[in-house]
MARPABA-842405 format. One record per atom (N, C-alpha, C, CB): x, y, z; residue in one letter. Coordinates in steps of 0.001 Angstrom, whole numbers, plus 500000, padded with zeros to 6 digits. Glycine has a CB too. Layout:
// residues N
XYZA/...
This chain:
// residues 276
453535867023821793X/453463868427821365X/454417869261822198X/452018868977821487X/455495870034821246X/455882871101822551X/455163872118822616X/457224871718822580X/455512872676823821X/454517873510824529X/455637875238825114X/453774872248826161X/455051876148824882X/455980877022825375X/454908878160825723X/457235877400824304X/454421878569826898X/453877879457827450X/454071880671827375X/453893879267828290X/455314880978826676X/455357882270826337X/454823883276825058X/456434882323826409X/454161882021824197X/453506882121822858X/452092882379823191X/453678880807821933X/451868881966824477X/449857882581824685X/450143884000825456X/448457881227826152X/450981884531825452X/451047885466826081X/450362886636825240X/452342885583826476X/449864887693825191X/449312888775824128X/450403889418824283X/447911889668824334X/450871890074825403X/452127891108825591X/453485890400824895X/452448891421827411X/453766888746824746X/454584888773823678X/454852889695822433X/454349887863823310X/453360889243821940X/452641890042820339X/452888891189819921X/451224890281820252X/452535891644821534X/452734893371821705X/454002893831821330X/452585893933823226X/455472892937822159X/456444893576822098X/456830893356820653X/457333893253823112X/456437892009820052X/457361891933818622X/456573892820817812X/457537890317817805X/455339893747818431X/455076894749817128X/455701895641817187X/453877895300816857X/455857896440818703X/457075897363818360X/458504897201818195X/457117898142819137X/458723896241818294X/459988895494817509X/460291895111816529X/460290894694817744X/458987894451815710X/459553894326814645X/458662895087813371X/459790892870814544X/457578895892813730X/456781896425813025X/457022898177813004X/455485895889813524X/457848898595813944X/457808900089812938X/457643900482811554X/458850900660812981X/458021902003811555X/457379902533810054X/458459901892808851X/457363904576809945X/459936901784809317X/460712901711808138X/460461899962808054X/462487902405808316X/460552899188808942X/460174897743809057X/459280897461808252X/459745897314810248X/457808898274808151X/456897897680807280X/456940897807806126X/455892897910807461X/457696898918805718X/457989899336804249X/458740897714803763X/459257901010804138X/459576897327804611X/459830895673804044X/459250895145803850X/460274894798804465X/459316894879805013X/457234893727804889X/456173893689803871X/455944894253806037X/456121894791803533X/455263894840802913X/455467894613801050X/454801895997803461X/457215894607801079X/457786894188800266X/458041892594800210X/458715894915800302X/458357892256801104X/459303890997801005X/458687890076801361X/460488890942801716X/456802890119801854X/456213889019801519X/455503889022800447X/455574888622802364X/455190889892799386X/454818889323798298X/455986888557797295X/454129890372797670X/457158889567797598X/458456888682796763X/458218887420797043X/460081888959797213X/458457886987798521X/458358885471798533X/457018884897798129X/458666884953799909X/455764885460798090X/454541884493797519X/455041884422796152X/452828885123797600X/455826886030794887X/455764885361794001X/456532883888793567X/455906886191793381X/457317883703794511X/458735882721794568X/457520881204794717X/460233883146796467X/456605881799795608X/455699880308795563X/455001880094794194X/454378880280796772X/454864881086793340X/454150880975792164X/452599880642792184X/454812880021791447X/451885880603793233X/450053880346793562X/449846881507792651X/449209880585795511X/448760880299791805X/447522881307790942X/446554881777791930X/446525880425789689X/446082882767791549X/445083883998791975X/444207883300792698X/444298884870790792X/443953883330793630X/442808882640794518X/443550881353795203X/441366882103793496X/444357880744794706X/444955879606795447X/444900879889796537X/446168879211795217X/445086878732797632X/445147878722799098X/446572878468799448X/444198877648799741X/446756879215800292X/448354879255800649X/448402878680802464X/449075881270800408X/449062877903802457X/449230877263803714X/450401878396804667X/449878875524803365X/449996878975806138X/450752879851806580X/451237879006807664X/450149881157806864X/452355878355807661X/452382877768809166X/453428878524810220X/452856876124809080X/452699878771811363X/452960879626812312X/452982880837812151X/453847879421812766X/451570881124811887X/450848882823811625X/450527883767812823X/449281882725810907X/451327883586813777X/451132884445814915X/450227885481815018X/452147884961815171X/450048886455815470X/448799887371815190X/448340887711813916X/448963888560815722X/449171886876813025X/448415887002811475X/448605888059810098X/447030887281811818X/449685888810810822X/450329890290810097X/450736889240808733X/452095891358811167X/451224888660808486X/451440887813807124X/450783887178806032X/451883887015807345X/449620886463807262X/448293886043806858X/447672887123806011X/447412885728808073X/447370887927806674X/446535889379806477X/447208889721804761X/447109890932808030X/448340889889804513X/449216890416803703X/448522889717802880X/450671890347803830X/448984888019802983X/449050887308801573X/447265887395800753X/449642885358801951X/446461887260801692X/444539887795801796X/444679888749800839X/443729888647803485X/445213889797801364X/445047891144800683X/445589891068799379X/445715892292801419X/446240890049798607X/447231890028797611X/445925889129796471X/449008889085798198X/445049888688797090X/443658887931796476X/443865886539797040X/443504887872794603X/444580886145797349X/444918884348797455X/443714883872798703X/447039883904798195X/443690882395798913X/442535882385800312X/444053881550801376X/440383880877799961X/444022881587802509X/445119881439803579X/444421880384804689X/445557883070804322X/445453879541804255X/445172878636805810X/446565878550807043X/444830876704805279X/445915879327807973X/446519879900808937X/447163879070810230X/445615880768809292X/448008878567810228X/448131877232811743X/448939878318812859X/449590875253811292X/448617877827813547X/449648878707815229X/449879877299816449X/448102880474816490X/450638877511817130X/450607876749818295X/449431877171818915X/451787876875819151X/449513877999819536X/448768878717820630X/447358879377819811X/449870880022821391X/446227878790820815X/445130879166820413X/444700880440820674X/444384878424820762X/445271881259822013X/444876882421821937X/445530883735821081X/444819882596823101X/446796883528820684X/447188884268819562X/446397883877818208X/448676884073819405X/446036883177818163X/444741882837817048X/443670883279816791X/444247881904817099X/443529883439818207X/441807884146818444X/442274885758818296X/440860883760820468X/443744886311818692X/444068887595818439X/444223887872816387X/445663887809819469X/444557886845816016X/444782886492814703X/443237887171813865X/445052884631814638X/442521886404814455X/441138886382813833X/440698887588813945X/440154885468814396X/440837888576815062X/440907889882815267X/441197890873814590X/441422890027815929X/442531891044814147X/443034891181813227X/442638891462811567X/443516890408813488X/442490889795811497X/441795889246810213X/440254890441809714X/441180887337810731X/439843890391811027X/438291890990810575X/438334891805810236X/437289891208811253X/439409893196811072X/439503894391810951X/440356894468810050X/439718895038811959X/440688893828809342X/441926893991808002X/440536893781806812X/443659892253807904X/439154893540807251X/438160893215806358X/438615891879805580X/437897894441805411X/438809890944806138X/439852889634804934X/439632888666806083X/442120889957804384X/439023888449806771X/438371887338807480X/437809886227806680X/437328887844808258X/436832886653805276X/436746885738805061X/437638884648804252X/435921885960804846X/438499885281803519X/439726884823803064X/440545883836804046X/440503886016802762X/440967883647805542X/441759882992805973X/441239882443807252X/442840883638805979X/441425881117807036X/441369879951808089X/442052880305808708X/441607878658807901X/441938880006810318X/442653879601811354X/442494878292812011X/442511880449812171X/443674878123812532X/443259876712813542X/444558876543813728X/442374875193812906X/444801875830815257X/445799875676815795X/445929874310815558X/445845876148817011X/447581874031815714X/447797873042815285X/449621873485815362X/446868872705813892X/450399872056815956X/451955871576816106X/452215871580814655X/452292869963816900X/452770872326814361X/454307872171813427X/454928870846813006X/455528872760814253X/455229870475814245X/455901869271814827X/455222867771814366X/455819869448816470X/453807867954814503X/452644867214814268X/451766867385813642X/452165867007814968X/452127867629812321X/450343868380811630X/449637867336811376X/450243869351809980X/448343867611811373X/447058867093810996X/446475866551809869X/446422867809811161X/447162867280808986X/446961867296807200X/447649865906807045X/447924868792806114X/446560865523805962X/447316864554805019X/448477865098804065X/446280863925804104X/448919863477803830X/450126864524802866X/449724865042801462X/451595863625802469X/450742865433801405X/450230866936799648X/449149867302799933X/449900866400797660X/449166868105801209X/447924869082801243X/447697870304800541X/447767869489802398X/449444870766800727X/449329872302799639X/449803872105798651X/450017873646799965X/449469873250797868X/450448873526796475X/451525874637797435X/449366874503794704X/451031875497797830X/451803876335798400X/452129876726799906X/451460877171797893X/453172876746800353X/453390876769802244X/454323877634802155X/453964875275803270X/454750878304803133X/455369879198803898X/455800879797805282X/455034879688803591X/456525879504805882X/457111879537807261X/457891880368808004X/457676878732807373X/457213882059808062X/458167883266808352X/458630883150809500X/457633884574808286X/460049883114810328X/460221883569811353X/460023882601812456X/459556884580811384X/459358881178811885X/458496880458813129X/459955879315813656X/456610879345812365X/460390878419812433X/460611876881812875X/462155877437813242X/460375875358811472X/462626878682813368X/463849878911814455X/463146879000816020X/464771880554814069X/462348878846815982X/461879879099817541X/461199877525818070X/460472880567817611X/461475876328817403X/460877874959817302X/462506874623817506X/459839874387815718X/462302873586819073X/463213873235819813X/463705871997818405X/462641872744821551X/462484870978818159X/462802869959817518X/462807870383815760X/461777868827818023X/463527871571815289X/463310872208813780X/463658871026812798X/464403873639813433X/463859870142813216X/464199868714811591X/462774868152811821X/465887866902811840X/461537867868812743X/460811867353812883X/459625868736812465X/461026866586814129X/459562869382812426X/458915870936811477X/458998871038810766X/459091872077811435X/460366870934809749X/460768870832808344X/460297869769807784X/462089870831808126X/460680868531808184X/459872867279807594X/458303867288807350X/460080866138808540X/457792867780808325X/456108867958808439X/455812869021807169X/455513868750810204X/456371870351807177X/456231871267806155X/456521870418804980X/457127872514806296X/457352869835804457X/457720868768803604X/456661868216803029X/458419867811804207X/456267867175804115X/455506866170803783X/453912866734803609X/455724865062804872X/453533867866803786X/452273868405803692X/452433869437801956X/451960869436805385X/453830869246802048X/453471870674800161X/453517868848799022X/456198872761799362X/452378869742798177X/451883868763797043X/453366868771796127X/450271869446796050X/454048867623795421X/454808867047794721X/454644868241793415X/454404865430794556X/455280869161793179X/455568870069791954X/455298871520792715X/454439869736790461X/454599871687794226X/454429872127795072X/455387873404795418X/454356871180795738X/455684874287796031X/456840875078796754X/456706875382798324X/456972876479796049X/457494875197798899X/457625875835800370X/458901876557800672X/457516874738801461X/458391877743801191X/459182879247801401X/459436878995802915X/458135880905801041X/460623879222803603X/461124879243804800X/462057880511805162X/461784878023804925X/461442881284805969X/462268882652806570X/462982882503807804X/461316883853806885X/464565881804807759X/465053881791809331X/466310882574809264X/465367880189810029X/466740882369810348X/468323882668810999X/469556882032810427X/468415882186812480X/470137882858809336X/471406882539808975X/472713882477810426X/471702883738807787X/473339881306810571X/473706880595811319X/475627881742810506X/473039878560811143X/475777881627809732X/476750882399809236X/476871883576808781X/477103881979808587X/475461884612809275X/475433885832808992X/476626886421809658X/474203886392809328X/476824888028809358X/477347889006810061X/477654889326811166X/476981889600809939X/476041889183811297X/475768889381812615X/476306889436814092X/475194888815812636X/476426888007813753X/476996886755814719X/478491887395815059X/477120884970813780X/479394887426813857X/480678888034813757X/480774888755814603X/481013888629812738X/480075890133814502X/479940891069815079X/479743891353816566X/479255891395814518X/478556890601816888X/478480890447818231X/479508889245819311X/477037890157818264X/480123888427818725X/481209887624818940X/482493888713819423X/481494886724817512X/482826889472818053X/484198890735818959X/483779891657819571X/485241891665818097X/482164892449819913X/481335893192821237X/481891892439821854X/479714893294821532X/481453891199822482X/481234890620823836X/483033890088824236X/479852889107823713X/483771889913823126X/485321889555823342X/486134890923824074X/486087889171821662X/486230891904822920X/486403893345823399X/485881894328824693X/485971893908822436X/484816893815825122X/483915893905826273X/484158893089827169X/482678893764826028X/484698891902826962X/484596890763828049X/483795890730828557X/485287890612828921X/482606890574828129X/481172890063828269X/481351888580827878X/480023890887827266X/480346887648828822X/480080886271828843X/479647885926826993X/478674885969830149X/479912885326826763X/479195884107825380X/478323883271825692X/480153883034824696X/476682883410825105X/476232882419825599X/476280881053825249X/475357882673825683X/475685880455825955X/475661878965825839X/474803878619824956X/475368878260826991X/475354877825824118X/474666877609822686X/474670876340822803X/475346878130821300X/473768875615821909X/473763873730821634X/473904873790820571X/472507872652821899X/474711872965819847X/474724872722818697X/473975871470818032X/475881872755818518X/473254871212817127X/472398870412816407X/473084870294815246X/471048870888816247X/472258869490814191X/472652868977812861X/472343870093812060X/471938867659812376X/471409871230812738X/470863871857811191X/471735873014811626X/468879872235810765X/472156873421813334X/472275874734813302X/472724874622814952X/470839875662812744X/472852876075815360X/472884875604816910X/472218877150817542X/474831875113817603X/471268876622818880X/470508876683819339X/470601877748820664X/470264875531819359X/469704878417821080X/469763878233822799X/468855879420823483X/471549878421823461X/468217878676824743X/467073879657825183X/467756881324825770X/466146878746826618X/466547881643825372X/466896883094826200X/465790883464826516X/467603884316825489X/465748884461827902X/464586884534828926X/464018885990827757X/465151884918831102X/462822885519827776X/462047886857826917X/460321887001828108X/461539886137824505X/459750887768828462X/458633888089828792X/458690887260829662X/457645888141827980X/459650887078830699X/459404886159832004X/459575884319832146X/457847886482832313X/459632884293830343X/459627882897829726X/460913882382829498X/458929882846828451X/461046881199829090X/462266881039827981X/461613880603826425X/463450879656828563X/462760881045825931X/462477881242824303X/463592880574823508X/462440882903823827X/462850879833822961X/464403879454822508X/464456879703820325X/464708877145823194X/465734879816820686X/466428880486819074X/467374879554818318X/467482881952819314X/466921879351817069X/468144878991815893X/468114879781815488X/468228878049814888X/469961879565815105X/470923880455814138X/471245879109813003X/472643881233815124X/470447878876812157X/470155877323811061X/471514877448810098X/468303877405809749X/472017876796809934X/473194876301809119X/472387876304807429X/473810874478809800X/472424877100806581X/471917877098805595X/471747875759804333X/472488878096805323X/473328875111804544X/473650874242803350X/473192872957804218X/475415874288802676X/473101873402805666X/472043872080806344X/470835871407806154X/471682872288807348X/470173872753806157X/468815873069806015X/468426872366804894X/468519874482805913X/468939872539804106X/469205872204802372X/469497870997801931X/470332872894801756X/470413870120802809X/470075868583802638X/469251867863803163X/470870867913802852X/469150868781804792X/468058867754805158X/466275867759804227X/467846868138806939X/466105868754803584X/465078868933802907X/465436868170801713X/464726870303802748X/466293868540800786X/466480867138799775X/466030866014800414X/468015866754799345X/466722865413801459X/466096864370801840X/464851863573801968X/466314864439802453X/463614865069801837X/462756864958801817X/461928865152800489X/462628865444802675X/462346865112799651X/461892865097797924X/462132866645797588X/459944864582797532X/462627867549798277X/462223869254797885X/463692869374797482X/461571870587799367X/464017870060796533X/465222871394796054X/465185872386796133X/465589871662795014X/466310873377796827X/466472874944796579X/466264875152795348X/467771875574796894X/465232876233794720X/465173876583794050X/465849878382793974X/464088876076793910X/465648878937795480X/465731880684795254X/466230880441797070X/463693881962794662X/467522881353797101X/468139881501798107X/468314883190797977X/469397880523798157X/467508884113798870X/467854885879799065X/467928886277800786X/466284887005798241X/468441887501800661X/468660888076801867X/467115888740802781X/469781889246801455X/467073888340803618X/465863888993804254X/466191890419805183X/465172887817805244X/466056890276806278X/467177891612806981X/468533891089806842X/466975892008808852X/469191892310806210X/470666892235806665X/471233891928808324X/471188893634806265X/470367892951808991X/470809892766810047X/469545892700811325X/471842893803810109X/470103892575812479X/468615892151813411X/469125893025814686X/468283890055813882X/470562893759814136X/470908894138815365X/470621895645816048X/472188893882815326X/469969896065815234X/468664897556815181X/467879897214816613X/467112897475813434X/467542896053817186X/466867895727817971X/467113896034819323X/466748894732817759X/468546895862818956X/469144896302820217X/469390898209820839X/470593895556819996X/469110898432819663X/469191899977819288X/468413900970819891X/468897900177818001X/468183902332819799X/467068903064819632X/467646904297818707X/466397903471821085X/466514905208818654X/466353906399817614X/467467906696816817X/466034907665818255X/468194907212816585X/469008907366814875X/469201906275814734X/470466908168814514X/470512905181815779X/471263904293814967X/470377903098814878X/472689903977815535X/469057903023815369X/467936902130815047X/467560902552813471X/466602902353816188X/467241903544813515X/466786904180811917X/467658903969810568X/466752905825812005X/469194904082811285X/469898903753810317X/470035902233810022X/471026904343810524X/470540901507810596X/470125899989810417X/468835899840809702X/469970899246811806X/468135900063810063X/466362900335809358X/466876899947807683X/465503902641809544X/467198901705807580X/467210901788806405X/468383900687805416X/467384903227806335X/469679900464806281X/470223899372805606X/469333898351805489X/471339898916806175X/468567897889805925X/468060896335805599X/467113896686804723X/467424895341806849X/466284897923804446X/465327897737802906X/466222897813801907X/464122898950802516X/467425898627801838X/468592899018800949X/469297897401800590X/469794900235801898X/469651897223801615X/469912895434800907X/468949894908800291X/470155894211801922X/467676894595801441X/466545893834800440X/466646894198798972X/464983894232800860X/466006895800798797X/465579896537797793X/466829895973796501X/465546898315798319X/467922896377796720X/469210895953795911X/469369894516795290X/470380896098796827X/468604893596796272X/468959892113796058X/470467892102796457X/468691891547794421X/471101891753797159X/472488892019797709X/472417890521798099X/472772893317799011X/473901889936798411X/473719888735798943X/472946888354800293X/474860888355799017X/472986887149799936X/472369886573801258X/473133886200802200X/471634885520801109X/474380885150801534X/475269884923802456X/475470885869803866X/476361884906801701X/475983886972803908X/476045887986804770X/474896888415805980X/476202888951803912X/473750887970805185X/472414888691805836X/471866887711806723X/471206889148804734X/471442888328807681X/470890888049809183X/469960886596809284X/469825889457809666X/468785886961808152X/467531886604808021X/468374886040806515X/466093887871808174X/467332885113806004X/467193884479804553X/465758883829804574X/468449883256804194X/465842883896802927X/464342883506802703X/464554882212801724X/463323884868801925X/464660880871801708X/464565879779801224X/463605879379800401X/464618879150801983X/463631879383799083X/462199878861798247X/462585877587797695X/461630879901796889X/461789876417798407X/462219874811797856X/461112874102796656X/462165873627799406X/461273873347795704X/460288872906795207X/460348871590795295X/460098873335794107X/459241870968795174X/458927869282795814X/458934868409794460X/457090869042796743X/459990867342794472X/459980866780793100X/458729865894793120X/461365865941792714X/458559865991791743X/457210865006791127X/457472863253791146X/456943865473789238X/458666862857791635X/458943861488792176X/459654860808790542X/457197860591792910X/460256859706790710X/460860859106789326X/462355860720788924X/458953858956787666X/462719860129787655X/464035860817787346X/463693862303786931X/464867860025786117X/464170863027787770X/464650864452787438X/465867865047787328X/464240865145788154X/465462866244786544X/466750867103786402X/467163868118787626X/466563867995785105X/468205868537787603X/468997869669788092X/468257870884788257X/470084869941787233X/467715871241789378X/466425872232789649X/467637873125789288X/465386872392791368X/467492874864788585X/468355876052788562X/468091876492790001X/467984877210787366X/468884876963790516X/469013877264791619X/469305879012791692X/470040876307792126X/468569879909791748X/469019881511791993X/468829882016793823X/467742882654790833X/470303882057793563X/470866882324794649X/471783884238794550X/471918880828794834X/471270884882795900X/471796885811796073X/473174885943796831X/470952886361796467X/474074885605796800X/474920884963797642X/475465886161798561X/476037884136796829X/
């Protein structure tokens, strides 16, 4: 199991709410995870598999949408903050928790019809051994939704001629098969980050019986973070303005991946809608 101590932390939780949960932030959110449940297609009450539901802001969402949620985290005490959450969102009884590796799940295979993975398996040192597991746990006609780090966003561009023009250091990155990698000290910890190679991502999951079915932009950009008051606000508002638009993905920070799991024997050519 890996292990990263900076995930039981509560004051992690804390900071990514005011980081990533302000007022114009949730107006997304609150958009762009039902887009992706409809992309999973679960009938009304279905159980939707959440893997790596951190304090549960997603969980909570998909509950509230009618579906029932089974909730996995590394860390048991962001779980128990999860459940917290859960109650006071009144939708406790709607969603399981239980901790449980990514890396290693528990489930037999074709456990779900439906899975989903916001934000988590860029922060999973070993992400081909996460993907496979997500894989091997969605049921054969099945879908699994994945929200990571475009490896060829903007972004990247951008902060590449800052730090050139600045003569500021570049960090030290690893490069992998899907993407390339590398820790950075967050809350006293290290943390580590993929920037995922998209058309990577994408074979190594073929590999595993699934096809892109829906490729869109999630935030345009992530670099608001670095920000505060107007030119935070303005970035803000670009990334619902992309979302909202459907604008490509190619470009954008974040992407949201919707794969479907073939039914085994000869198939056709899944359509593929892509925001490019």
């Amino acid at each position: 199991m890996w292990t990263m101590s900076v995930f039981d932390r509560p004051s992690t939780f804390e900071t990514w709410d005011k980081e990533y949960y302000p007022p114009l932030a949730r107006w997304y959110y609150d958009r762009a995870i039902p887009r992706m449940v409809a992309s999973l297609g679960p009938e009304l009450g279905a159980t939707v598999l959440d893997a790596g539901c951190g304090p549960g802001v997603h969980s909570i969402r998909v509950a509230q949408m009618g579906y029932q949620v089974h909730s996995v985290d590394l860390s048991e005490s962001v779980i128990e903050e999860a459940r917290r959450r859960a109650d006071r969102a009144g939708v406790s009884d709607r969603i399981v928790f239980e901790q449980a590796d990514l890396t290693h799940l528990e489930f037999p295979d074709a456990s779900f019809e439906c899975v989903f993975s916001w934000g988590v398996v860029i922060h999973i040192p070993d992400v081909a051994a996460a993907l496979s597991e997500l894989a091997r746990v969605t049921k054969p006609g099945g879908r699994l939704a994945l929200q990571l780090v475009n490896k060829n966003a903007w972004d990247f561009r951008v902060l590449g001629l800052a730090r050139t023009v600045l003569r500021r250091p570049h960090p030290k990155t690893e490069a992998g098969p899907l993407g390339h990698g590398a820790w950075y000290e967050f809350q006293g910890e290290r943390l580590w980050v993929w920037a995922l190679d998209v058309p990577a991502v994408v074979r190594h999951l073929e590999g595993q019986g699934l096809r892109l079915t829906k490729r869109a932009a999630g935030e345009f950009t992530e670099l608001q973070r670095r920000m505060s008051s107007i030119p935070r606000q303005a970035l803000l508002l670009l990334n619902n303005c992309w979302f909202a638009l459907r604008l490509p993905a190619g470009p954008a920070c974040t992407n949201v991946l919707t794969f479907e799991k073939g039914l085994g024997g000869a198939e056709g050519e899944a359509r593929v809608d892509v925001e490019r």
